[in-house]
C-alpha positions as CSV (number, residue, x, y, z in Angstrom):
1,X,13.4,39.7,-3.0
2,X,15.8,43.1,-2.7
3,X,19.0,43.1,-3.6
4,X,20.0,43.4,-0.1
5,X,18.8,40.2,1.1
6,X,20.4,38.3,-1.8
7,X,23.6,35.8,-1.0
8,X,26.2,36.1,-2.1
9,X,27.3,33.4,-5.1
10,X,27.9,30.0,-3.4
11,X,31.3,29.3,-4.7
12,X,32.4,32.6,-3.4
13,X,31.2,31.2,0.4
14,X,33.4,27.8,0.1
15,X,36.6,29.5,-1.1
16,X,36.5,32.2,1.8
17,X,35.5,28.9,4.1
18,X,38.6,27.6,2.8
19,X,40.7,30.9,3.4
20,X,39.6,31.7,6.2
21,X,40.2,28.2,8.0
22,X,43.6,27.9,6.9
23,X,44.4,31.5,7.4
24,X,46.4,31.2,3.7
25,X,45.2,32.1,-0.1
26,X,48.3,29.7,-1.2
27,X,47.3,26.6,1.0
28,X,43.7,27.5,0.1
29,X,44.4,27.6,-4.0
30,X,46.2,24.6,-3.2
31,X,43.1,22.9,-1.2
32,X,40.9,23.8,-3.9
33,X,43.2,23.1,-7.3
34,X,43.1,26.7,-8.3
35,X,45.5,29.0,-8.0
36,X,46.3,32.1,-5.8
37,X,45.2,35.1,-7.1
38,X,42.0,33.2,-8.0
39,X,41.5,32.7,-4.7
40,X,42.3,36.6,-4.1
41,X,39.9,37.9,-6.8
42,X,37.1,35.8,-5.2
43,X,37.6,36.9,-1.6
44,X,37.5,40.4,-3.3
45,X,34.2,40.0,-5.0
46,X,32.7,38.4,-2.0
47,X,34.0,41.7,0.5
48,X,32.5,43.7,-2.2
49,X,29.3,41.9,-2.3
50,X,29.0,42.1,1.7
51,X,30.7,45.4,1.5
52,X,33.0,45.2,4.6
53,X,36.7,43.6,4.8
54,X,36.5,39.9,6.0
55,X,40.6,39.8,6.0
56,X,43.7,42.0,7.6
57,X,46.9,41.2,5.0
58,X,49.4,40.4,7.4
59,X,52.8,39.2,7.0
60,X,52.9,35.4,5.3
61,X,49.3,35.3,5.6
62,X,46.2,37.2,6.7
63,X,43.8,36.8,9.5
64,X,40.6,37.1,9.8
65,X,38.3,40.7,11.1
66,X,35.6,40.7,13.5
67,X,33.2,40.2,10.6
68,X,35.5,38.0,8.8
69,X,35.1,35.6,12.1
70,X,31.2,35.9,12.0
71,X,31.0,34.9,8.7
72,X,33.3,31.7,8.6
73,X,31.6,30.4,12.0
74,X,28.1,30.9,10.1
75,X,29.5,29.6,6.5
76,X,31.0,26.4,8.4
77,X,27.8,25.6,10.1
78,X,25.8,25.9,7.2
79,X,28.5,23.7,4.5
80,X,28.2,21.2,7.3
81,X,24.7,20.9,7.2
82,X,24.5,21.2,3.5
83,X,26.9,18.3,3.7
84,X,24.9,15.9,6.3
85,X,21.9,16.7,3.8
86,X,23.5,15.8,0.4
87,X,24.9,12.4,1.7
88,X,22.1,11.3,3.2
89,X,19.9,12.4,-0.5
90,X,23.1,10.4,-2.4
91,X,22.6,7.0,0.1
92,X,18.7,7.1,0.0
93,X,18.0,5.5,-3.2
94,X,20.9,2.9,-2.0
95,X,19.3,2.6,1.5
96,X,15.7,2.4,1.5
97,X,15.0,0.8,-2.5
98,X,15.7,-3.3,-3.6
99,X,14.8,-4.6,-6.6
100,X,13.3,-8.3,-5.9
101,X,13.2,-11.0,-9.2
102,X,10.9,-13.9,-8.8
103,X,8.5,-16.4,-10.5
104,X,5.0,-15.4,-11.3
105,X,4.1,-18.2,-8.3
106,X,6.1,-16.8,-5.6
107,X,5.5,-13.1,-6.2
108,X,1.9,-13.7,-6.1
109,X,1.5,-16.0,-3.6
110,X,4.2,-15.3,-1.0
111,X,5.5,-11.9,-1.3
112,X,2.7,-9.6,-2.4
113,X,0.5,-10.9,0.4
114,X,3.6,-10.4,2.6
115,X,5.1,-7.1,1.4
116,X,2.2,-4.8,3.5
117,X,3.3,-6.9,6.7
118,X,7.2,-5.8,6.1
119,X,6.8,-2.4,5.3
120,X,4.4,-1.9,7.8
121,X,7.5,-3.6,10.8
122,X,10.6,-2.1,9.3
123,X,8.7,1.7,8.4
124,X,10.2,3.7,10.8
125,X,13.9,1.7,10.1
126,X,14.0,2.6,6.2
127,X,11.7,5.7,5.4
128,X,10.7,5.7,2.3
129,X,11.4,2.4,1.5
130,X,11.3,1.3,-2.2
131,X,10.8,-2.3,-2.8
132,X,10.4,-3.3,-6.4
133,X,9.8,-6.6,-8.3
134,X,10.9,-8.4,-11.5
135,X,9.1,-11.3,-12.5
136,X,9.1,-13.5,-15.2
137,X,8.2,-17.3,-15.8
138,X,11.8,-18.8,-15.2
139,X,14.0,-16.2,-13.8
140,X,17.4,-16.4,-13.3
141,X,20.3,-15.2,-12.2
142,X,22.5,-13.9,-14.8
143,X,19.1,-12.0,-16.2
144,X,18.5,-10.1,-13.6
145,X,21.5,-8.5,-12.7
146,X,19.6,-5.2,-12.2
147,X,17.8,-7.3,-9.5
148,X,19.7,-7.0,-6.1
149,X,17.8,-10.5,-4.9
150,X,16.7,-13.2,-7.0
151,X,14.3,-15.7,-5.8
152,X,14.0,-19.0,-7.6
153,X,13.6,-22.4,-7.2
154,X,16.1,-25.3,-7.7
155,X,19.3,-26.5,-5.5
156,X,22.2,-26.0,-7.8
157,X,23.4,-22.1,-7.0
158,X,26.2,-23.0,-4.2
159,X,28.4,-20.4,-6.2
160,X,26.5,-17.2,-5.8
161,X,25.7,-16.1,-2.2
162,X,22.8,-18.3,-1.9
163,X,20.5,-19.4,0.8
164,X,17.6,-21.5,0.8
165,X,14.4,-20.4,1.7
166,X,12.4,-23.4,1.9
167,X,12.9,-27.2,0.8
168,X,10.4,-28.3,-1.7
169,X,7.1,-30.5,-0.4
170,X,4.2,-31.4,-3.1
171,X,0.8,-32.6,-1.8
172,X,-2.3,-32.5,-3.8
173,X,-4.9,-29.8,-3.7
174,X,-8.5,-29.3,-5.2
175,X,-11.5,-27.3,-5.1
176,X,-14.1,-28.8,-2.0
177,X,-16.7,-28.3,-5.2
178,X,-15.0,-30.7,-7.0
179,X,-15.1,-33.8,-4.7
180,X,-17.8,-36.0,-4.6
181,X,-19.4,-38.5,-1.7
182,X,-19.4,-41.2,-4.7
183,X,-15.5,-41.0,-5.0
184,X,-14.5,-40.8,-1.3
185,X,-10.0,-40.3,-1.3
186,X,-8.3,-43.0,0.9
187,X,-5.7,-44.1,-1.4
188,X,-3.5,-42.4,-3.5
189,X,-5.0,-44.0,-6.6
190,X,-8.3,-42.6,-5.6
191,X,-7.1,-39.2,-6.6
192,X,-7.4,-41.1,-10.2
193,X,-11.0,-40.8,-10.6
194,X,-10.6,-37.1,-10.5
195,X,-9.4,-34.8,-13.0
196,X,-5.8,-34.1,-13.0
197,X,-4.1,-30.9,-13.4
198,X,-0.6,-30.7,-14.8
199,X,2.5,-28.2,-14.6
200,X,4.2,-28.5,-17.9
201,X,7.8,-29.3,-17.5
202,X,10.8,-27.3,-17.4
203,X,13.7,-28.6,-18.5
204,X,15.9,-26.1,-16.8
205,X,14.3,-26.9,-13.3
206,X,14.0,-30.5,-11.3
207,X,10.3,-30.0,-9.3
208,X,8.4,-33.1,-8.1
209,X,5.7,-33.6,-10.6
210,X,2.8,-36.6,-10.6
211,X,5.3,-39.0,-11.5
212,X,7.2,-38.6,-8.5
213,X,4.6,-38.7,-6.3
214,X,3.1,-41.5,-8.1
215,X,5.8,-43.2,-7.7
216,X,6.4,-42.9,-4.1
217,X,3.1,-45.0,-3.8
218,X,3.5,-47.5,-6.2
219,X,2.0,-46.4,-9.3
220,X,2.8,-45.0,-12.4
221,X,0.7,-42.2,-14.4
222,X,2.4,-42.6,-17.0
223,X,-0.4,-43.3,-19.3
224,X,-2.6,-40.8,-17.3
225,X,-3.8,-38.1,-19.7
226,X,-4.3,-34.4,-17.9
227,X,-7.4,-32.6,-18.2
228,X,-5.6,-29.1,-18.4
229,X,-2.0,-28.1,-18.8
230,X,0.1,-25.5,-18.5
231,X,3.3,-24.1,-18.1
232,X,2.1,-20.9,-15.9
233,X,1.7,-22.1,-12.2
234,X,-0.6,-19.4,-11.2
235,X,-3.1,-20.4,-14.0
236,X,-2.8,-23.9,-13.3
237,X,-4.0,-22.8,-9.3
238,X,-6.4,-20.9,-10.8
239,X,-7.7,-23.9,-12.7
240,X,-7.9,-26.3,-9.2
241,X,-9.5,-23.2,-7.6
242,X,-13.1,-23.0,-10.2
243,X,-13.4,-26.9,-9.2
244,X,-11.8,-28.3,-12.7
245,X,-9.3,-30.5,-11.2
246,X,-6.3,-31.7,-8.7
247,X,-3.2,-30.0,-9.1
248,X,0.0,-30.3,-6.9
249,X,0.6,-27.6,-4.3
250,X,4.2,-26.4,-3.4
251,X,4.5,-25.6,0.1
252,X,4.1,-23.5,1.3
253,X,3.4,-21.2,-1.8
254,X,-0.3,-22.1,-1.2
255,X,-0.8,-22.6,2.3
256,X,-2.6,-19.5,2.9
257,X,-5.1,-20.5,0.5
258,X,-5.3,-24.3,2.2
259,X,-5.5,-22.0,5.4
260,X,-8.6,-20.1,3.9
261,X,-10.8,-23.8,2.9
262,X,-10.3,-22.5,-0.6
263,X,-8.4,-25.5,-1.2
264,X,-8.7,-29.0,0.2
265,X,-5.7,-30.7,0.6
266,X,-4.1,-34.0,1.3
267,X,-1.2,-34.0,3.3
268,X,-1.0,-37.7,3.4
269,X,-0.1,-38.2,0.0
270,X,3.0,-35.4,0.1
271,X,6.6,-35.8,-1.5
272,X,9.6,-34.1,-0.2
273,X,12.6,-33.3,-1.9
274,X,16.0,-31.4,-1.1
275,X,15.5,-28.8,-3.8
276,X,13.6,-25.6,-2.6
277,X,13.3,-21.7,-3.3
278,X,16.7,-20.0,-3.2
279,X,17.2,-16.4,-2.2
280,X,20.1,-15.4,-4.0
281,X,21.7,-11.7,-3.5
282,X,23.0,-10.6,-7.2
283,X,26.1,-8.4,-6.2
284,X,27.1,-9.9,-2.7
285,X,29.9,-7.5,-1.9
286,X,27.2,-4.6,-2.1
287,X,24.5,-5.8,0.1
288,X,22.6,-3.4,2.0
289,X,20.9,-3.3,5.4
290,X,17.6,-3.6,3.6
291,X,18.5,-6.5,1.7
292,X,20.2,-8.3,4.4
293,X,16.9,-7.3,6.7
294,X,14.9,-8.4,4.0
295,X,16.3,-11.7,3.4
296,X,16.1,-12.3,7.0
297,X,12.7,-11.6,7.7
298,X,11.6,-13.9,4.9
299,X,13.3,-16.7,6.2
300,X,11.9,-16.6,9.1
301,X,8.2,-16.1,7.7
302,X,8.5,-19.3,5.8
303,X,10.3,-21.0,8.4
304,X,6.9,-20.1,10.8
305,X,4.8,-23.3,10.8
306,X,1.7,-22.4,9.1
């Protein structure tokens, strides 16, 4: 590039921008913090660059010359636009990126089955969008605060801005290799003569296990060893899936999987409860319009009948 076609130094462009729309080197040193013949020395450096006088000195002030006028028209224009430009770079990373925490259960079987479908609907709203997850086996909230949602299950989170997703329903789920014409299910205590597949408990969170629902019909299970255990819900599914036992399913985290045959369930044997999965938004007073159309749209996802 020749010397001739280089611009002139940037700073140089916003102090005459300033001069020249105030019509003042004081008011302009004063604009800027700097001081007058700062302002003076730069306008000089700038005529010298384009080598033609951008100002007439006039009495209290100056004014600007026919090229002087050209080139503040041109310089304002283009600050604008560098301005537009800047602020929409600075609010993109706000905008169009969330940071999701979850369990291992509903990341995997609600929201990364789900996530194409979103982006896919709200593309053309948030370009670019940047949707991250967190998970962990028992998220919560106060670990997560680089999260902007947390999703987790339980009922007692009234004092962050919280909203419930979905109450909680167990019903029992197996493998159709597993079942048998010899040991037909009619009864709740028919499940019995299967193998039974346990979630460990938790004794930070209140989900329906086989007691409850045991319970409910009459019995007790309490004497009822497991044939596997585990504390990892997604191995546990995994488990009921290669035909090794009868595990409980949380709606709806496995209905597409029910939906598919994969699993056989038994809807007459379900338990109910008022706890659920939460969706809770970290820093409330910073939501975006992603997170808020985020939240949204999974509400009314799991709130769609399967």
């Amino acid at each position: 590039m020749s010397q001739k076609s280089l611009l002139p130094p940037l700073q140089h462009l916003v102090v005459f921008e300033s001069a020249a729309r105030l019509l003042s080197f004081t008011r302009s040193a004063k604009e800027l913090g700097t001081t007058q013949p700062a302002i003076s020395q730069q306008i000089r450096s700038l005529e010298a660059n384009l080598k033609c006088q951008l100002f007439n000195r006039v009495y209290r002030g100056v004014e600007l010359t026919e090229e002087g006028n050209k080139l503040m028209l041109a310089t304002q224009k283009s600050l604008h636009e560098l301005k537009l430009v800047c602020d929409d770079i600075r609010q993109r990373p706000l905008n169009n990126q969330i940071t999701v925490a979850t369990d291992f259960a509903f990341a995997s079987y609600i929201l990364i089955p789900k996530l194409t479908e979103f982006r896919h609907k709200y593309q053309s709203t948030f370009p670019e969008m940047d949707i991250r997850l967190q998970t962990s086996q028992a998220p919560d909230v106060a670990n997560s605060a680089d999260a902007d949602i947390v999703i987790l299950f339980g009922s007692n989170h009234h004092h962050y801005d919280s909203h419930q997703l979905v109450t909680e329903t167990v019903l029992p789920v197996c493998s159709q290799t597993l079942l048998t014409t010899d040991r037909p299910i009619t009864q709740f205590d028919d499940l019995l003569n299967y193998p039974i597949l346990k979630l460990n408990e938790n004794k930070s969170k209140s989900w329906l296990n086989w007691d409850d629902v045991a319970f409910k019909h009459g019995l007790t299970m309490n004497s009822l060893q497991a044939q596997f255990e585990s504390d990892n819900y997604t191995l546990l599914v995994q488990a009921a899936l290669a035909g090794q036992g009868i595990c409980l399913a949380w709606s709806p985290l496995l209905n597409d999987l029910i939906q598919k045959g994969l699993l056989v369930s038994f809807p007459q044997f379900s338990h109910s409860s008022t706890n659920g999965y939460q969706l809770i938004f970290t820093h409330s007073t910073e939501k975006t319009l992603l997170m808020e159309t985020f939240a949204d749209w999974l509400k009314t996802e799991l709130s769609t009948p399967a």
